[in-house]
C-alpha positions as a printed Julia matrix, in Angstrom:
375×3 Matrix{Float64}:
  -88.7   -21.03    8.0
  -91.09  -22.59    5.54
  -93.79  -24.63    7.77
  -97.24  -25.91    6.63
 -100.43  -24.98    8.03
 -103.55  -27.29    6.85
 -106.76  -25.05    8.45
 -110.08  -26.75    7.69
 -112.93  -24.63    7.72
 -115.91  -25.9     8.28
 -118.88  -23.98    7.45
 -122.44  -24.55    7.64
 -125.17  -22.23    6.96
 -127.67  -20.87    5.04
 -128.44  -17.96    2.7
 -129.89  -17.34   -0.41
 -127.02  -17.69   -2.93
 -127.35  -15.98   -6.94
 -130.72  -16.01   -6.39
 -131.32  -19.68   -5.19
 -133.06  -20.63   -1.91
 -132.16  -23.81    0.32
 -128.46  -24.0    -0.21
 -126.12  -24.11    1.97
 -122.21  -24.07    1.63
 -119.58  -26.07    3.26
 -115.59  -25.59    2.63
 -112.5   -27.3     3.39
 -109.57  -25.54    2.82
 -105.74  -26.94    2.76
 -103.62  -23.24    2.35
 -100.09  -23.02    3.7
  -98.58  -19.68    4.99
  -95.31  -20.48    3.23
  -93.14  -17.96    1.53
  -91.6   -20.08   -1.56
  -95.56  -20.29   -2.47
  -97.59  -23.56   -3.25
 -100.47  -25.53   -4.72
 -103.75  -25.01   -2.39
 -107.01  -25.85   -3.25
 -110.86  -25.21   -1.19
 -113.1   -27.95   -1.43
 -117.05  -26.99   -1.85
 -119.76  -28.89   -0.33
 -123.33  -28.12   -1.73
 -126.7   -29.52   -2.94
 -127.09  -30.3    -6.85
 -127.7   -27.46   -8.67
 -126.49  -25.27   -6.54
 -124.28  -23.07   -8.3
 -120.94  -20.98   -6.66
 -118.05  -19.03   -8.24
 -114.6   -17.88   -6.66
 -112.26  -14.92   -7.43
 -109.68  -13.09   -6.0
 -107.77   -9.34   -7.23
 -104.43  -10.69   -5.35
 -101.87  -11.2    -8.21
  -99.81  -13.89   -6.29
 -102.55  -15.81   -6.24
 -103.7   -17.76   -9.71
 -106.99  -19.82   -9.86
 -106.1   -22.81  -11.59
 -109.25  -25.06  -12.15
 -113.17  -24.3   -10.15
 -113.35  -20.49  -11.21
 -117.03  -21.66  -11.12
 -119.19  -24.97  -10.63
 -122.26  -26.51   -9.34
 -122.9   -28.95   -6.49
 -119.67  -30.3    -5.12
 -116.18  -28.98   -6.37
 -113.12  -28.02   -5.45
 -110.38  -24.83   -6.35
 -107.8   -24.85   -7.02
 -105.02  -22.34   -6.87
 -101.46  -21.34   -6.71
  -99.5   -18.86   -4.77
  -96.63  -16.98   -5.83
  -93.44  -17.66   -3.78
  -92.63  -14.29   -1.66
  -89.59  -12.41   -2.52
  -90.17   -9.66   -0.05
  -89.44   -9.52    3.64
  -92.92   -8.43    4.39
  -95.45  -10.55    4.92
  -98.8   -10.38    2.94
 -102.29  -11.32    2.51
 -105.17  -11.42    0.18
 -109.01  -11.75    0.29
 -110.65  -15.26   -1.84
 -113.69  -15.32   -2.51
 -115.31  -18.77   -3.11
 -119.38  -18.87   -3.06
 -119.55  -16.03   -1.51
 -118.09  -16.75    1.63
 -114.5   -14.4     2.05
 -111.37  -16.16    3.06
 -107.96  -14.02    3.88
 -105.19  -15.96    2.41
 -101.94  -14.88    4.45
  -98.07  -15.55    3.29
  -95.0   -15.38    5.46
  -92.04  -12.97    4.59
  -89.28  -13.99    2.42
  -86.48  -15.26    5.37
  -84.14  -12.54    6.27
  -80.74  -13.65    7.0
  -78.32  -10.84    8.17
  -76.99   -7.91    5.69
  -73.28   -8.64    4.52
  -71.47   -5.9     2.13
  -68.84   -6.44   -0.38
  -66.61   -3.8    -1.63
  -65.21   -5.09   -5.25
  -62.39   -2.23   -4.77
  -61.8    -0.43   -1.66
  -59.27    1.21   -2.89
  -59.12    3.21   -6.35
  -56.17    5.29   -7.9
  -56.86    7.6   -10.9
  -54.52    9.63  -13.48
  -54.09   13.35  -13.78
  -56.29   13.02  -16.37
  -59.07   11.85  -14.29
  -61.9     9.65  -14.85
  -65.5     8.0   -13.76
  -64.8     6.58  -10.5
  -67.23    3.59   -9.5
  -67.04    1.49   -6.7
  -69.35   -1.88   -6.55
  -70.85   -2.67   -3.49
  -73.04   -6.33   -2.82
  -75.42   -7.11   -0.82
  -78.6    -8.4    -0.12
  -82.03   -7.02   -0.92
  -82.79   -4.37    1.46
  -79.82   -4.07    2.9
  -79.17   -0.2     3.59
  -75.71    1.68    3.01
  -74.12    4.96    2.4
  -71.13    6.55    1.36
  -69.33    8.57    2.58
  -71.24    8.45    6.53
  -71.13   12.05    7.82
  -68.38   13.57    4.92
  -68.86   15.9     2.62
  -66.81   14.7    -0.93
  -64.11   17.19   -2.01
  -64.39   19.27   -4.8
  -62.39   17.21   -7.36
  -64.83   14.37   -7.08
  -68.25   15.62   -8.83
  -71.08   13.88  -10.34
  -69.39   10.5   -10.11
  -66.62   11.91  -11.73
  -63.18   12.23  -10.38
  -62.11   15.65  -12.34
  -58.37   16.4   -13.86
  -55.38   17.82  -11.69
  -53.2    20.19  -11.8
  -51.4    19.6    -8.8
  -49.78   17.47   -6.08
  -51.02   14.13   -5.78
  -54.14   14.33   -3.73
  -56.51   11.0    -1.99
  -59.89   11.2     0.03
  -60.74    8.27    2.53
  -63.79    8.19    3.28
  -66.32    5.29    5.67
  -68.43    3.31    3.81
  -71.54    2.26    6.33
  -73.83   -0.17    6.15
  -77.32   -0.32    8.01
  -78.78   -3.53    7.4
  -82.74   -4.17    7.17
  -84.91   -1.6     8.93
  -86.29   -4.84   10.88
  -82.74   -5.82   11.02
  -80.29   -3.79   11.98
  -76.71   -4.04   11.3
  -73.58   -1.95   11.35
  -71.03   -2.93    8.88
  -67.79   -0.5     8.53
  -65.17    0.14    5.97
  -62.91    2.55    4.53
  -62.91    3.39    0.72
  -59.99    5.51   -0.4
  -59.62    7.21   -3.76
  -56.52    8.67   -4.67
  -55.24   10.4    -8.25
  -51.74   11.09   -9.46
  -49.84   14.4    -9.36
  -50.65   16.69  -12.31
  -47.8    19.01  -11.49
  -45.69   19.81  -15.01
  -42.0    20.78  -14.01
  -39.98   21.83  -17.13
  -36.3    23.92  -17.18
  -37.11   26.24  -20.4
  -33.41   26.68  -21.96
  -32.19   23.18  -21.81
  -28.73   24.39  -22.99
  -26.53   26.99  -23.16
  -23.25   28.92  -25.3
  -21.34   30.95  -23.13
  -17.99   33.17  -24.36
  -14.53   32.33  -23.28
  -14.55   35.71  -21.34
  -17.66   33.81  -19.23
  -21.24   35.88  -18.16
  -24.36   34.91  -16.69
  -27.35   32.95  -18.07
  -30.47   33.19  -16.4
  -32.65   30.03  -16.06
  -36.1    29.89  -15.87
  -38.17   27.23  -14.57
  -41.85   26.24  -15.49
  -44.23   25.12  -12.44
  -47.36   24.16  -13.6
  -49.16   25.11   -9.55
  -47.66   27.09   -7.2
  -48.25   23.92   -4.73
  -46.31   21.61   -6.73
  -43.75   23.07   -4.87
  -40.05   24.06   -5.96
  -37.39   23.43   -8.14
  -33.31   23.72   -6.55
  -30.52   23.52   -8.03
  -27.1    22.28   -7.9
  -23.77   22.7    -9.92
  -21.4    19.79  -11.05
  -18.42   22.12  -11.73
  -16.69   24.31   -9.68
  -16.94   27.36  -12.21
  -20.25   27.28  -12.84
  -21.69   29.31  -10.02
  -25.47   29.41   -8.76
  -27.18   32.67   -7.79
  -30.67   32.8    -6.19
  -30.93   28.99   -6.33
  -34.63   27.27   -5.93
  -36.44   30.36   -7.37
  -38.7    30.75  -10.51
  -35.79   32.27  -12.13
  -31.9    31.3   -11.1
  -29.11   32.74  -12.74
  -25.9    30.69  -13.56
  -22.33   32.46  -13.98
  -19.13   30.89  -15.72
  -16.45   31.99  -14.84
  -13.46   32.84  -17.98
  -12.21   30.02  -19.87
   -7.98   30.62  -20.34
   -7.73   27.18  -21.48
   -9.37   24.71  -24.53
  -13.69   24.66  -24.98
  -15.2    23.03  -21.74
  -18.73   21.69  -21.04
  -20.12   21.98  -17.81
  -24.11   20.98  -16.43
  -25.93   22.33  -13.87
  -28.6    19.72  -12.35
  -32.16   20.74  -11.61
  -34.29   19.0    -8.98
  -37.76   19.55   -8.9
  -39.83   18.74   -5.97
  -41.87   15.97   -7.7
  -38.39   14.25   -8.41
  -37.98   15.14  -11.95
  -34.53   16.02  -13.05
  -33.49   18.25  -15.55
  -29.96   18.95  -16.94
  -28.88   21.79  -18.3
  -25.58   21.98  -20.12
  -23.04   24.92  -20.61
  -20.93   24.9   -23.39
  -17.94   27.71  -22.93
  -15.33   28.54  -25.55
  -11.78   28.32  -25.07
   -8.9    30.36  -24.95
   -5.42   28.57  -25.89
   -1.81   30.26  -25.7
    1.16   28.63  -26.69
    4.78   29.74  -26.82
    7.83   27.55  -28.49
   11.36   27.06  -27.05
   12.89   29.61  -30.06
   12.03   31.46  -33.36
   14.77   29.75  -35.63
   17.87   27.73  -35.76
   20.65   27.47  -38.12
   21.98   24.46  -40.04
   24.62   23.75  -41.67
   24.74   22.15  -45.66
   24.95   19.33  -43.73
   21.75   19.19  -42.21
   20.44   17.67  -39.34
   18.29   17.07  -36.44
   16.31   20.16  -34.47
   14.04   19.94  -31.7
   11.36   22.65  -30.28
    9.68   22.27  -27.45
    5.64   23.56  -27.08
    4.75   25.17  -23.9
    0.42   25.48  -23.71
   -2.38   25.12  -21.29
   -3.21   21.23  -20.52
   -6.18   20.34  -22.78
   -5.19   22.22  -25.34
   -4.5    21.05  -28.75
   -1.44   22.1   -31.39
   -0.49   20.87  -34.74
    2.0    21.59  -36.89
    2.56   22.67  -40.4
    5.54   21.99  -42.84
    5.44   22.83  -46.9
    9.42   22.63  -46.84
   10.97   19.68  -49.25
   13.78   19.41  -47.71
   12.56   19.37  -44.1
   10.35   16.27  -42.79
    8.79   16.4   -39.08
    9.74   13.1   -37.24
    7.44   13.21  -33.89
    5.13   15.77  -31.85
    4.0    17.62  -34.63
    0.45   17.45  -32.79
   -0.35   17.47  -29.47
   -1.96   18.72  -26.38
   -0.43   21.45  -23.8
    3.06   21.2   -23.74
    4.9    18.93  -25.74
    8.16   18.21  -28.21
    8.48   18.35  -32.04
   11.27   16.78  -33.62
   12.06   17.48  -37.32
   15.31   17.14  -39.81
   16.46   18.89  -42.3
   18.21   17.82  -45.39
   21.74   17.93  -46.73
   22.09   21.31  -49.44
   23.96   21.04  -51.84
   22.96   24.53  -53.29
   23.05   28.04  -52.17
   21.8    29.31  -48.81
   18.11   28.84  -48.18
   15.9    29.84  -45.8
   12.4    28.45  -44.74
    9.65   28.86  -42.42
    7.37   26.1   -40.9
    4.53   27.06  -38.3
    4.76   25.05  -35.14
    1.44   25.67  -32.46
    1.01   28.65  -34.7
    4.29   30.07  -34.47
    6.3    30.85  -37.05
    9.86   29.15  -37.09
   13.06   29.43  -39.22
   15.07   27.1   -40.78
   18.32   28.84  -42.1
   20.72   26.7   -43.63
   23.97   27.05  -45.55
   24.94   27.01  -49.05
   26.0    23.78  -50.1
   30.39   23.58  -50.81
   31.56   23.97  -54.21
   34.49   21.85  -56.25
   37.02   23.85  -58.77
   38.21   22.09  -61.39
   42.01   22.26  -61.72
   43.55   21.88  -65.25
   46.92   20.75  -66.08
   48.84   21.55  -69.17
């Protein structure tokens, strides 16, 4: 509270002043005991020719006219305005006479704290962590009240991890003023990402028709990142010691075409890996017979393909006189339906490969006209 106070001093005496006799000194002073500071001034009453000076070693307080005069005069001054919450005071000296110049405190109104970011998050990598608090001058805090900070926070740094995710909370308190107290709570969390590194180290796999086992090994960066399990999406790929550093994956024999099957791995930080198998195949086939006979004539055959489902067949004809109408390639079982040309020659025999079986053509010889001469 800024308030004036006007104190006029009167004084009247006598001394012997800078070696003059029969003066005597009279003041009037207008000084204020504000804090924001002002323009005072102390009037001098005294005979002509007496002389008078005035100093002070305050620094707040700058003479601004009547350093020094004679007779009557007046100084002036200024005061600084106070920033401080403590009060304060300072010795003037004006013809030799000492007056204490006093200034209130700056006014205190209560401590109030502001936390820019209560709450920070950080990468694996880490990083400076810095949290901005305002208030007022003097206001006291700390952080964190009655905590010690864990080891991955140092030096105002919040270090790399190597692990799970990980967070500290910890209570910001304020104190307010030592002549005005205050509590003033909060809690400032700081948490940084998981550094765990999860990788499956063969991402695929080439497995024999007769099937075998493939171990799989799996790469945990920290023991506390936790586990990886996994699980199988076909029914002959089979999973031995499952959620281990090292599984091992069996497939079982392939009678039929090349399959693929995968094998998901779930890691505990809810990364997915998956791993393929790629198995060769093993493909029979068998035809309905070995041959068939034609006549000169020719005509139509048919042979049927008996194979495992998913697996393919093709056939293959280098016969002229023999043309393959439908299912010459196919998958598992099927029907291939071929003809064969008229001959008009002798007997001939050919082979065409059907699935990769051989199979005969045999046809006749073609008839043959005699001439019959007349005499």
């Amino acid at each position: 509270m800024k308030y004036l106070l006007s104190i006029i001093f009167i004084f009247v005496f006598s001394f012997v002043a800078y070696g003059q006799s029969n003066c005597t000194y009279s003041f009037n002073t207008n000084v204020s005991s504000s804090s924001e500071g002002e323009n005072a001034y102390i009037d001098v009453f005294t005979q002509t020719g007496c002389t008078w000076a005035s100093a002070t070693e305050a620094v707040w307080i700058t003479i601004t006219s009547g350093a020094a005069g004679s007779g009557n005069g007046r100084v002036s001054f200024t005061t600084a305005k106070n920033e401080t919450f403590q009060s304060r005071s300072a010795n003037f000296t004006v013809a030799g006479s000492v007056f204490n110049i006093y200034q209130n405190a700056a006014p205190q109104t209560p401590c109030t704290y502001n936390i820019t970011s209560p709450s920070l998050s950080f990468p694996a990598s880490g990083a400076p962590y810095v949290f901005t608090v305002e208030t007022q001058e003097g206001c006291r805090w700390t952080y964190p009240e009655f905590q010690t900070l864990p080891s991955w926070i140092s030096n105002g740094n919040v270090l790399p991890n190597g692990g799970p995710a990980r967070s500290f909370q910890g209570v910001f308190r304020g104190f307010g003023r030592f002549s005005q107290p205050h509590s003033y709570r909060i809690y400032l969390s700081i948490s940084q990402a998981s550094g765990c590194t999860y990788n499956a180290i063969v991402p695929s796999f080439v497995i024999p028709a007769s099937g075998g086992t493939s171990a799989v090994s799996k790469y945990i960066s920290n023991p506390a990142c936790g586990s990886a399990t996994e699980i199988s999406n076909d029914s002959w790929l089979v999973i031995d010691r499952p959620g281990t550093p090292t599984s091992y994956i069996t497939a079982a024999p392939n009678t039929g075409p090349p399959r693929t099957g995968t094998v998901t791995v779930n890691f505990s930080n809810g990364d997915i890996r998956i791993l393929a198998f790629n198995q060769a195949g093993t493909c029979s086939f068998q035809i309905s017979q070995s041959s068939q006979d034609f006549t000169s004539a020719g005509g139509t055959g048919t042979v049927t393909v008996s194979g495992q489902t998913g697996c393919p067949y093709a056939s293959l004809n280098e016969l002229s006189y023999l043309t393959l109408d439908s299912g010459a390639e196919g998958s598992g079982s099927g029907t291939v339906t071929f003809t064969v040309s008229p001959n008009s020659g002798t007997a001939r025999t050919g082979t065409i490969f059907i699935a990769g079986q051989d199979f005969r053509i045999n046809q006749a010889a073609g008839k043959s006209r005699k001439r019959v001469r007349f005499f």
